[in-house]
C-alpha beads as a LAMMPS data file, in Angstrom:
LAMMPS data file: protein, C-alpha beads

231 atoms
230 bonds

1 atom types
1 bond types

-500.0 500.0 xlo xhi
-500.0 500.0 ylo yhi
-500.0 500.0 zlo zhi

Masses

1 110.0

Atoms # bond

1 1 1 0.000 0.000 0.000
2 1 1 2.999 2.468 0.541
3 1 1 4.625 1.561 -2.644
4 1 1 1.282 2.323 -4.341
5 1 1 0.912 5.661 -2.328
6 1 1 4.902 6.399 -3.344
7 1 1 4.275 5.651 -6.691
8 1 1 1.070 8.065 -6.971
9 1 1 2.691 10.447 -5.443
10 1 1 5.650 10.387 -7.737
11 1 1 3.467 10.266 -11.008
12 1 1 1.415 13.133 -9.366
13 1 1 4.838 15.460 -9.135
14 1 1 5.568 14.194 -12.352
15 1 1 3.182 15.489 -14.011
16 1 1 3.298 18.874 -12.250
17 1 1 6.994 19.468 -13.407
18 1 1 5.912 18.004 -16.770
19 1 1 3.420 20.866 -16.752
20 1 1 5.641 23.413 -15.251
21 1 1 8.304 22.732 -17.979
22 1 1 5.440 22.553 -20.647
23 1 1 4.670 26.505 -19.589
24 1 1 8.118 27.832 -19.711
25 1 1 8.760 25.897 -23.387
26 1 1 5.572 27.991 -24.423
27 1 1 6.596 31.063 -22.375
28 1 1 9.539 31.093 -24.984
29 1 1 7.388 30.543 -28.168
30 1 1 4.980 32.501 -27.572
31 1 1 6.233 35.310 -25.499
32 1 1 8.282 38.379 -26.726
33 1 1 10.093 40.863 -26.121
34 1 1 7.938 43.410 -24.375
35 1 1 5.788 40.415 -22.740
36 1 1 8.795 39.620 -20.072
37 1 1 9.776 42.784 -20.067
38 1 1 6.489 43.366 -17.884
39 1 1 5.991 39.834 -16.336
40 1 1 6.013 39.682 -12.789
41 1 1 8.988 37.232 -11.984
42 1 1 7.886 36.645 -8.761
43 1 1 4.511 36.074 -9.234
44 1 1 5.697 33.935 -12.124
45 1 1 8.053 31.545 -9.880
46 1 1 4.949 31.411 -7.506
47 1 1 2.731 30.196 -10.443
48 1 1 5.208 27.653 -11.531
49 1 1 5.327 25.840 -8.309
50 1 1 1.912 25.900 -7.869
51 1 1 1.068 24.255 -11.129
52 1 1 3.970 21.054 -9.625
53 1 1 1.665 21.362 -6.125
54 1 1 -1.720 21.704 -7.810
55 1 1 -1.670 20.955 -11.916
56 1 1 -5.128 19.857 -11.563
57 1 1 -6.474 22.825 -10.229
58 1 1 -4.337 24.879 -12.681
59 1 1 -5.291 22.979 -15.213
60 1 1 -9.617 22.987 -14.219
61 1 1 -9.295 26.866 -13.681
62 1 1 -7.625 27.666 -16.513
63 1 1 -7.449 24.572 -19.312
64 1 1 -6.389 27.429 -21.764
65 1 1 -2.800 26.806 -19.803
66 1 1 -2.513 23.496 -21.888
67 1 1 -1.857 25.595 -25.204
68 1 1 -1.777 29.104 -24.235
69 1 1 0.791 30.511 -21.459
70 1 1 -0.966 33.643 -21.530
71 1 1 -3.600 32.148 -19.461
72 1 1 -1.540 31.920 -16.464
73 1 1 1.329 34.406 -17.196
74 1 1 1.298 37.380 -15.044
75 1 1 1.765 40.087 -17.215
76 1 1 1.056 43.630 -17.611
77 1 1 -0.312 42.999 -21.329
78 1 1 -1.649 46.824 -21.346
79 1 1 2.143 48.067 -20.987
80 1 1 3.561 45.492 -22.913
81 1 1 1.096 46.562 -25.822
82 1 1 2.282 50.419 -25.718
83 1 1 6.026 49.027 -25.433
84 1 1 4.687 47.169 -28.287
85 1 1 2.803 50.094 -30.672
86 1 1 5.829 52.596 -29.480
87 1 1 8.633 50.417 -30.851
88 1 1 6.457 49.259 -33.777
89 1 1 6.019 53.686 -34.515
90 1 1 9.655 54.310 -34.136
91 1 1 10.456 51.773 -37.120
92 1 1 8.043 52.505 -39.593
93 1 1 5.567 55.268 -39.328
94 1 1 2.043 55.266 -40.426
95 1 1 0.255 56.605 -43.376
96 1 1 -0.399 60.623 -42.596
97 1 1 -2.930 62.367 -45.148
98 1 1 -3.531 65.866 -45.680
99 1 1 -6.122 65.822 -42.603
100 1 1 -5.454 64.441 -39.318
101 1 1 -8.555 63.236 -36.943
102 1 1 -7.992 62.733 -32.737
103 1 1 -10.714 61.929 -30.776
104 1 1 -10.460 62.429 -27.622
105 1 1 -12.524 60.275 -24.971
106 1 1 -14.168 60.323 -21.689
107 1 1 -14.806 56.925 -19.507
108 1 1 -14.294 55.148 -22.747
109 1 1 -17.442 57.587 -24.505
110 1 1 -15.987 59.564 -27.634
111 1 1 -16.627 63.726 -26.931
112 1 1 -15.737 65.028 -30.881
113 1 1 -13.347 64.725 -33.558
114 1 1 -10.868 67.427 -34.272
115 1 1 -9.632 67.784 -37.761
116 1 1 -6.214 69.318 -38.303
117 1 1 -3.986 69.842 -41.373
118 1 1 -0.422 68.662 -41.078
119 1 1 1.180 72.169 -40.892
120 1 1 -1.020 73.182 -38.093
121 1 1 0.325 70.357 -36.355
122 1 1 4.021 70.589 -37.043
123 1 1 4.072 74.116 -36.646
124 1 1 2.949 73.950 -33.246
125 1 1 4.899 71.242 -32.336
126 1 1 8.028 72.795 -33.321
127 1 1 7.112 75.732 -31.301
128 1 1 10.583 76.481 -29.345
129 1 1 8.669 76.630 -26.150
130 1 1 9.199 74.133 -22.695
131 1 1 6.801 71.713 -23.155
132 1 1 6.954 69.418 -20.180
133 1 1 3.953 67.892 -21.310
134 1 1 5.500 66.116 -24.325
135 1 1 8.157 63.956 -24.421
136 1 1 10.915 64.566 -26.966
137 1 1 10.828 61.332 -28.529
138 1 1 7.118 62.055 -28.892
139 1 1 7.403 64.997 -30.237
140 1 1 10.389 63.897 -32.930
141 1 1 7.882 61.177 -34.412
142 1 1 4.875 63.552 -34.515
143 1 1 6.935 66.098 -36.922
144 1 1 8.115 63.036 -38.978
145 1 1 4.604 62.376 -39.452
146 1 1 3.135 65.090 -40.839
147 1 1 6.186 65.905 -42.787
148 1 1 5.342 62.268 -44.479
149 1 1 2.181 63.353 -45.206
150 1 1 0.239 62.764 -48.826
151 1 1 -1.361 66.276 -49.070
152 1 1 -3.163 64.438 -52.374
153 1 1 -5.152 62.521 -49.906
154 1 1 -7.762 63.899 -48.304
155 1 1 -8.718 61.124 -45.911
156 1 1 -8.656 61.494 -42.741
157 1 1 -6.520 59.822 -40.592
158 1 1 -6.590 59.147 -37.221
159 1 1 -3.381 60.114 -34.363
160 1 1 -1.882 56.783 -33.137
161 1 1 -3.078 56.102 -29.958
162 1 1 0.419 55.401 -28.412
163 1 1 1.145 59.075 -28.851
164 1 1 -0.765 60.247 -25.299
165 1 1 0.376 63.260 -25.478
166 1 1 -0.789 64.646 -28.738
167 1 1 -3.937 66.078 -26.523
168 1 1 -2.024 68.840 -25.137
169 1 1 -1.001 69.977 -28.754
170 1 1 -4.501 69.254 -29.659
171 1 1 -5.170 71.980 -26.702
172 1 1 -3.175 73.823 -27.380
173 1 1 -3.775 73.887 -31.349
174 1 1 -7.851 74.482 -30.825
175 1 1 -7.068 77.475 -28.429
176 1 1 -4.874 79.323 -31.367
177 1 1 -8.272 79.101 -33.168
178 1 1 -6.502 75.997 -35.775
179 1 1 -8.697 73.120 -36.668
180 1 1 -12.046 71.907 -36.797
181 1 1 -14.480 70.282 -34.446
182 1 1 -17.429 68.337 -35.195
183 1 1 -19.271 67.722 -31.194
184 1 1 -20.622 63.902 -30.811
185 1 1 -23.817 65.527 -28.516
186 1 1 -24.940 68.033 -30.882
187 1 1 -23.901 66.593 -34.152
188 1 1 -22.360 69.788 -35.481
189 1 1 -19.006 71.035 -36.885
190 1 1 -17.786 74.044 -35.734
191 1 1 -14.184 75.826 -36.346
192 1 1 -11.890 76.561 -33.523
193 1 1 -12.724 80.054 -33.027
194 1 1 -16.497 79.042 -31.960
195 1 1 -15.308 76.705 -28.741
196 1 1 -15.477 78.405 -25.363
197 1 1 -12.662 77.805 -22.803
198 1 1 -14.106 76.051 -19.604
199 1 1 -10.526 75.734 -17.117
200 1 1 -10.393 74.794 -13.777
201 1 1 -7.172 75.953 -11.708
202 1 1 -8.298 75.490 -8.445
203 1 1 -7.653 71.459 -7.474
204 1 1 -4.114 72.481 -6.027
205 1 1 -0.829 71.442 -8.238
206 1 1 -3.324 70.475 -11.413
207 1 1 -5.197 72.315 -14.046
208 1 1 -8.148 71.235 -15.621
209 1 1 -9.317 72.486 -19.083
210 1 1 -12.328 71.870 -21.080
211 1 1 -13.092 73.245 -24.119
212 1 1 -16.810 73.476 -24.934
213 1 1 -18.828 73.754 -28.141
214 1 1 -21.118 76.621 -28.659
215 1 1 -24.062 74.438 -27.076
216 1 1 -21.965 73.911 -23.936
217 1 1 -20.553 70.454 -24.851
218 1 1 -17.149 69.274 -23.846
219 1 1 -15.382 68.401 -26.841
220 1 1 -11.823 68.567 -25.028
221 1 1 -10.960 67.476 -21.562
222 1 1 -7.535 66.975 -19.251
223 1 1 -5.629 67.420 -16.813
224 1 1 -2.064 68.477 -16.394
225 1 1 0.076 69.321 -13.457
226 1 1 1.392 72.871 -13.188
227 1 1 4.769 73.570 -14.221
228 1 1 7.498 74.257 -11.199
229 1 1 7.554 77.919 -9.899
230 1 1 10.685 79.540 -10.775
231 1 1 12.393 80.490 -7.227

Bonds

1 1 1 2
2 1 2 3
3 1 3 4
4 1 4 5
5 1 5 6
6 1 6 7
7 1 7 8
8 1 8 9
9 1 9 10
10 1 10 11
11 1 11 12
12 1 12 13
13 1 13 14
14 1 14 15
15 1 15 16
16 1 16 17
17 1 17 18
18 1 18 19
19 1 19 20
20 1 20 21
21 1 21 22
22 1 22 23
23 1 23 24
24 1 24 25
25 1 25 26
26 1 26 27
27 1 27 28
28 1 28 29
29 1 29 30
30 1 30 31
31 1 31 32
32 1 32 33
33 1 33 34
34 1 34 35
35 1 35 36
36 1 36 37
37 1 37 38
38 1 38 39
39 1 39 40
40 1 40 41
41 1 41 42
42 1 42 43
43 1 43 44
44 1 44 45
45 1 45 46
46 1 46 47
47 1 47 48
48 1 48 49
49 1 49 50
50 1 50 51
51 1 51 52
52 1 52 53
53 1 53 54
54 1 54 55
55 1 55 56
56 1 56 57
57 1 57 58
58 1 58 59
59 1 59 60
60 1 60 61
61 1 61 62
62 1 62 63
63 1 63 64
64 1 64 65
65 1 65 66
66 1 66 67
67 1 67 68
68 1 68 69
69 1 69 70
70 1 70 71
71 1 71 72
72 1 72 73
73 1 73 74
74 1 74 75
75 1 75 76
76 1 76 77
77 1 77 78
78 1 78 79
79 1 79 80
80 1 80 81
81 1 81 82
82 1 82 83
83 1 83 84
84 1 84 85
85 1 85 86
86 1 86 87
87 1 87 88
88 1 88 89
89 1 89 90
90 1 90 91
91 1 91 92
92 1 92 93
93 1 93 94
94 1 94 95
95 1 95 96
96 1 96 97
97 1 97 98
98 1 98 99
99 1 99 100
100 1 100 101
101 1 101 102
102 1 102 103
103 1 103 104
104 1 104 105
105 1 105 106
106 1 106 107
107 1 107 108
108 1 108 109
109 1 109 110
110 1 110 111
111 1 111 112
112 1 112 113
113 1 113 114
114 1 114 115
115 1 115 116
116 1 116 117
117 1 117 118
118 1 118 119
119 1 119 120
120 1 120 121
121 1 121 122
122 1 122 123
123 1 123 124
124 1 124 125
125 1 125 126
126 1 126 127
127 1 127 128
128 1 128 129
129 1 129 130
130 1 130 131
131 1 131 132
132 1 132 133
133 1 133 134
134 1 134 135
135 1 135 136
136 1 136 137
137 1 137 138
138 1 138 139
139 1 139 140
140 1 140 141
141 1 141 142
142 1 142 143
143 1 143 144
144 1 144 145
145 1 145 146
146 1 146 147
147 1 147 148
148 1 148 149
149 1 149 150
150 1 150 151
151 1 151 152
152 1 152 153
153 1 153 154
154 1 154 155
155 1 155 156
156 1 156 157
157 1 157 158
158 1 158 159
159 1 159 160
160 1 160 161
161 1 161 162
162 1 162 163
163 1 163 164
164 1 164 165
165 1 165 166
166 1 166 167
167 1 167 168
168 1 168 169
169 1 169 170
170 1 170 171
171 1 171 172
172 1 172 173
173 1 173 174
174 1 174 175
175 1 175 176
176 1 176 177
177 1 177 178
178 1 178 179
179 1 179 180
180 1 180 181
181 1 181 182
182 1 182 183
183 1 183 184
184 1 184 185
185 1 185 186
186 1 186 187
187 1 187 188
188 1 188 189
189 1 189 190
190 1 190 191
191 1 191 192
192 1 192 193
193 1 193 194
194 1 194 195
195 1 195 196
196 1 196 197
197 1 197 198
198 1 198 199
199 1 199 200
200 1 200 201
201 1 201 202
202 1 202 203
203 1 203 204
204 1 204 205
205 1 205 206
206 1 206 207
207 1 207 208
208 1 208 209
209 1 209 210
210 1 210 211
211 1 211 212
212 1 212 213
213 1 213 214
214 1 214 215
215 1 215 216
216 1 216 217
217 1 217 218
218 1 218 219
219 1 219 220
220 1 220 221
221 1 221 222
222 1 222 223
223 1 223 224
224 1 224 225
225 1 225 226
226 1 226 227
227 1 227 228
228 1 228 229
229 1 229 230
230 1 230 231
């Protein structure tokens, strides 16, 4: 009876190392790059000996395990993805037409869509101004954009989403009076020089600013910390 016990017990390790080593062997396939650059190693380790202690729980909870490793690798896919989309930008940049749609959101809920041309953009990019809001790498790969631009083609195309800061040029753009707005609420397009300035200075170190169509929609919303005081 303890030879049969030993003997389960053995098979039943077994198989959990089996399994452990089936997850790293797939972890190597079907991982890159940017995926263990943002997996938790810890949590990782702790996963692996589980699935030796308790494959059959592993494996009832998530059977996905057998031919996926994402289904039990700890990994901050969100980051990984931007890694991702920001490395994918810096070696071969999108089509840019002659107009150039952001829409900015709210709780996931699209506000408008802002139309600008491509030397609205890079001339306010290029502004020789601090901008602590966007990053110089950011910036660089904006004004390669537009400068790639097919002014023949006058479909609009959208900002890549990895470029978060294009909403404070997008700001900043829409207060000169440059571009065009069409409001989601009211269905309407308006220029620049019709939205209303809604800011809010008073939540300590931040600054929020809304921009509002001429029916009192937001179109434009953030929020950006206030730039050191100069002592």
């Amino acid at each position: 009876m303890t030879d049969t016990l030993s003997l389960i017990a053995r098979m039943y390790l077994a198989i959990g190392v089996i399994f452990a080593v089936w997850l790293i062997v797939m972890a190597g396939y079907q991982l890159d790059r940017f995926d263990r650059q943002n997996l938790n190693k810890g949590a990782a380790a702790g996963i692996l000996l589980l699935c030796i202690l308790a494959w059959p729980i592993a494996m009832i909870h998530r059977p996905k395990a057998l031919v996926s490793v994402r289904a039990l690798a700890p990994i901050d896919y969100r980051s990984a993805a931007f890694m991702r989309e920001r490395y994918r930008l810096s070696q071969a940049l999108p089509h840019c037409s002659s107009r150039v749609c952001f829409s900015p959101t709210k709780e996931g809920v699209k506000m408008a869509s802002h139309l600008f041309s491509p030397a609205e953009i890079e001339s306010t990019a290029a502004k020789p101004i601090k901008r602590y809001w966007l990053s110089q790498d950011e910036e660089t790969q904006i004004i390669r954009w537009v400068r790639s631009s097919d002014l023949n083609d006058a479909t609009p195309v959208d900002v890549p989403w990895i470029w978060t800061g294009f909403i404070h040029l997008a700001d900043e753009m829409l207060r000169q009076g440059l571009g065009k707005t069409h409001c989601v609420q009211c269905d309407k397009a308006y220029s620049a020089t019709e939205l209303r300035s809604d800011n809010d200075s008073s939540a300590g170190d931040s600054n929020q600013k809304r921009l509002l169509c001429p029916a009192g929609h937001t179109v434009l919303e953030l929020q950006r910390k206030q730039p050191p005081a100069l002592n």
